[in-house]
N, C-alpha and C positions, 0 to 999 in steps of 0.2 A: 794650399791645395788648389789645384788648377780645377777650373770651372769646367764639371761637365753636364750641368745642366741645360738644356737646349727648352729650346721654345716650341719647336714641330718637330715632328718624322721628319720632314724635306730637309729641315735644317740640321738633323742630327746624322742626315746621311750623304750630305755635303761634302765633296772631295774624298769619300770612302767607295763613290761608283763606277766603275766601268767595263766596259764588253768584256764577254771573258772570265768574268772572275767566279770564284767558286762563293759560296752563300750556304750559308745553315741556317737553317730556321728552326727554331723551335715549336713542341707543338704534339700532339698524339689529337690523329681526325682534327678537330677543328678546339680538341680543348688544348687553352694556352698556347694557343697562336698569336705573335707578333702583327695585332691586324692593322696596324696605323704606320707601320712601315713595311708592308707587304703593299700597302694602298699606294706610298709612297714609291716606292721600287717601279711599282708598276706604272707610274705619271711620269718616274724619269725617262721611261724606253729602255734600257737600258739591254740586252738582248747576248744571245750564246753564253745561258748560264749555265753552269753549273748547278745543281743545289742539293746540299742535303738534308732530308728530312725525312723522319717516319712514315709519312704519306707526302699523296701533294695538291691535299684540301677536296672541294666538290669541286662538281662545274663552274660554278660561279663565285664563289666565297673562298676566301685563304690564298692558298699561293697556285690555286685553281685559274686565278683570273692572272697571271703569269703565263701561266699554258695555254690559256685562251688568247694572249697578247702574242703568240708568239715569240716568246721572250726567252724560253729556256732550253736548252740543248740535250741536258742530259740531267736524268735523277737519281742521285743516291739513295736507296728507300730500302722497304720492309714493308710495307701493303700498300698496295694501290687499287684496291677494288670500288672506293667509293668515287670515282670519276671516270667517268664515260669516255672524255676528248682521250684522258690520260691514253685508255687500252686503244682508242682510234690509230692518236699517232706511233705508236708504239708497234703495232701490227703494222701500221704504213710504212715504218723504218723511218718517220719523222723521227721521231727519239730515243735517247740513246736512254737504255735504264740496266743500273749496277745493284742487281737485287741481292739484300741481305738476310741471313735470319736475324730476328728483330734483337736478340741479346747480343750479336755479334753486330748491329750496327751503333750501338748504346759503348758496345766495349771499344770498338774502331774510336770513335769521337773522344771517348774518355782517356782513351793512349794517347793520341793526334795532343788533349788538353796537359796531360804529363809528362811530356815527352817523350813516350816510350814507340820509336820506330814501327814494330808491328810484335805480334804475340801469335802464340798457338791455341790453338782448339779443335774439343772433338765435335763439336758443332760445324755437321755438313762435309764430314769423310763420309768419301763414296759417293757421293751426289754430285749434281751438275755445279751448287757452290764451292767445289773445292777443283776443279777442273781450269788448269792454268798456274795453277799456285801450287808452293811447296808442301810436301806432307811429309813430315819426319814420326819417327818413333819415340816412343817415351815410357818405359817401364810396364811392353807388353801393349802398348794402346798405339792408335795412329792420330798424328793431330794435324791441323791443317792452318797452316801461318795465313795472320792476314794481317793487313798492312794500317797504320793507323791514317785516320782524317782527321784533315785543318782547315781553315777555310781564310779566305781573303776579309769576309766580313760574317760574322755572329750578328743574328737581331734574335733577341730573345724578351718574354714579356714576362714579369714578374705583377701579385701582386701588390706589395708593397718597395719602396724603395729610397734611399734616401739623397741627401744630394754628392755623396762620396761617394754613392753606386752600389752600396749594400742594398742586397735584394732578398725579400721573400717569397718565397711562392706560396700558393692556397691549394692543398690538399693535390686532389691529380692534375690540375692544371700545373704542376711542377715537372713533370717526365722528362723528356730530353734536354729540356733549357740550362742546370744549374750545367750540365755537362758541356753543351754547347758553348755556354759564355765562355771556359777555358779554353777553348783551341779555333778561336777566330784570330787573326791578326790583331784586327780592330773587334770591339763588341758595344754594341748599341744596346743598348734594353729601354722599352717602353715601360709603365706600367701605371697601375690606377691609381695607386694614392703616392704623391710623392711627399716626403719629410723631412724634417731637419736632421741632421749628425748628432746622435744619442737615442732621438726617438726611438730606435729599432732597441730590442732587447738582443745583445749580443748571441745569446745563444739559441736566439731563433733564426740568425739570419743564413741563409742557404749559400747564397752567391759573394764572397767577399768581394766588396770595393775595385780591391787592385786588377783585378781582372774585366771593369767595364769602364770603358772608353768614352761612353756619351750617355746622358740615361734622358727620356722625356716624360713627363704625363700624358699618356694617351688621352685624347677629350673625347672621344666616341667608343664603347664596343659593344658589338651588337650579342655575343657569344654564341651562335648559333649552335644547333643540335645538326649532325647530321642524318640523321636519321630517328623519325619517334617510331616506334610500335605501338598501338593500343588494341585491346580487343572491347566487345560489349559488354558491359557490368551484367556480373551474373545474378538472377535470382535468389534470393536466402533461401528458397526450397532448391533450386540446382548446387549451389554450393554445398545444399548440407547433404545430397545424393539422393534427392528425394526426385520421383519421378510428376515432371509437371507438363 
């Protein structure tokens, strides 16, 4: 079994980087984000990316500080409301963005990972997303082909994994990643605990082996929230509808 166990992000993203290339990240807002090779990415310079991801983090944290480096050309996404620079450059015509609805950017990646060219759906007939693209008929309905995504490099973060590249993820910090790992060229995965070949319980594991290329222990993640809500704790007489 060929060694894919790496020692850093930098080292695990060695001879996978250059200008130009397209990038999937995994990730939903800031949970189960790749953050020790988004760190990485972004110490190489590396710049007119590509990338595709659900979002594209905050201002500062996730593949936000990408956007803030200058570094990325264009996004393949489904929400972008939680960064600021994002909607700047975007109205500036600094960047380029390929907006999806969010089950047709989940479907796109997961074609792109099985080979399947592109697919139909009724997700976005009639609207601005199917504007440019084919829309055939199908048994009384209209559907709207869309094309599948692959990328040059997958960086995905698991939390568990072992040294053959089985990977598990923890609860929602799973969303786009298992999908991701199949349709990158290359696929990197980070994650927190790494383990020996058997540890994993076979029929928990999410991500098989043969589809990741380099895996490392992240030694740092900060997990941050993007956003908390809180209100005042209320009175036991206001809770119970009592007037105080």
């Amino acid at each position: 079994m060929a060694n894919k166990v790496m020692k850093s992000a930098e080292e695990a993203l060695q001879g996978v980087l250059f200008d130009g290339m397209t990038i999937m990240a995994g990730g939903f807002g800031l949970c189960g984000i790749p953050e020790n090779l988004i760190a990485a990415i972004r110490a190489a310079g590396v710049k007119d990316l590509t990338v595709v991801s659900n979002n594209c983090g905050v201002d500062d944290f996730g593949l936000g500080v990408l956007l803030a480096g200058g570094q990325i050309r264009k996004m393949i996404s489904s929400y972008v409301g939680e960064n600021k620079l994002f909607e700047q450059l975007y109205l500036a015509g600094k960047l380029e963005l390929e907006f999806n609805p969010q089950g047709t950017l989940a479907e796109r990646i997961r074609a792109g990972g099985a080979g399947i060219p592109a697919f139909y759906t009724r997700t976005g007939v009639g609207t601005l997303v199917a504007e440019g693209k084919e829309v055939r008929e199908f048994d009384g309905a209209l559907y709207v082909m869309e094309r599948a995504l692959t990328a040059d490099l997958a960086i995905v973060k698991a939390w568990k994994g072992d040294r053959a590249g089985n990977l598990v993820y923890r609860k929602t910090a799973r969303n786009f990643n298992p999908m991701m790992a199949t349709a990158g060229k290359v696929t990197v995965a980070e994650v927190e605990a790494l383990v020996e070949p058997g540890a994993l319980d076979p029929n928990a594991i999410h991500t098989p082996g043969i589809y990741v290329d380099r895996i490392l222990a992240g030694p740092v993640y900060e997990k941050r929230i993007e956003r908390a809500t809180t209100r005042p704790r209320e009175s036991v007489g206001a809770a119970a509808g009592e007037e105080v």
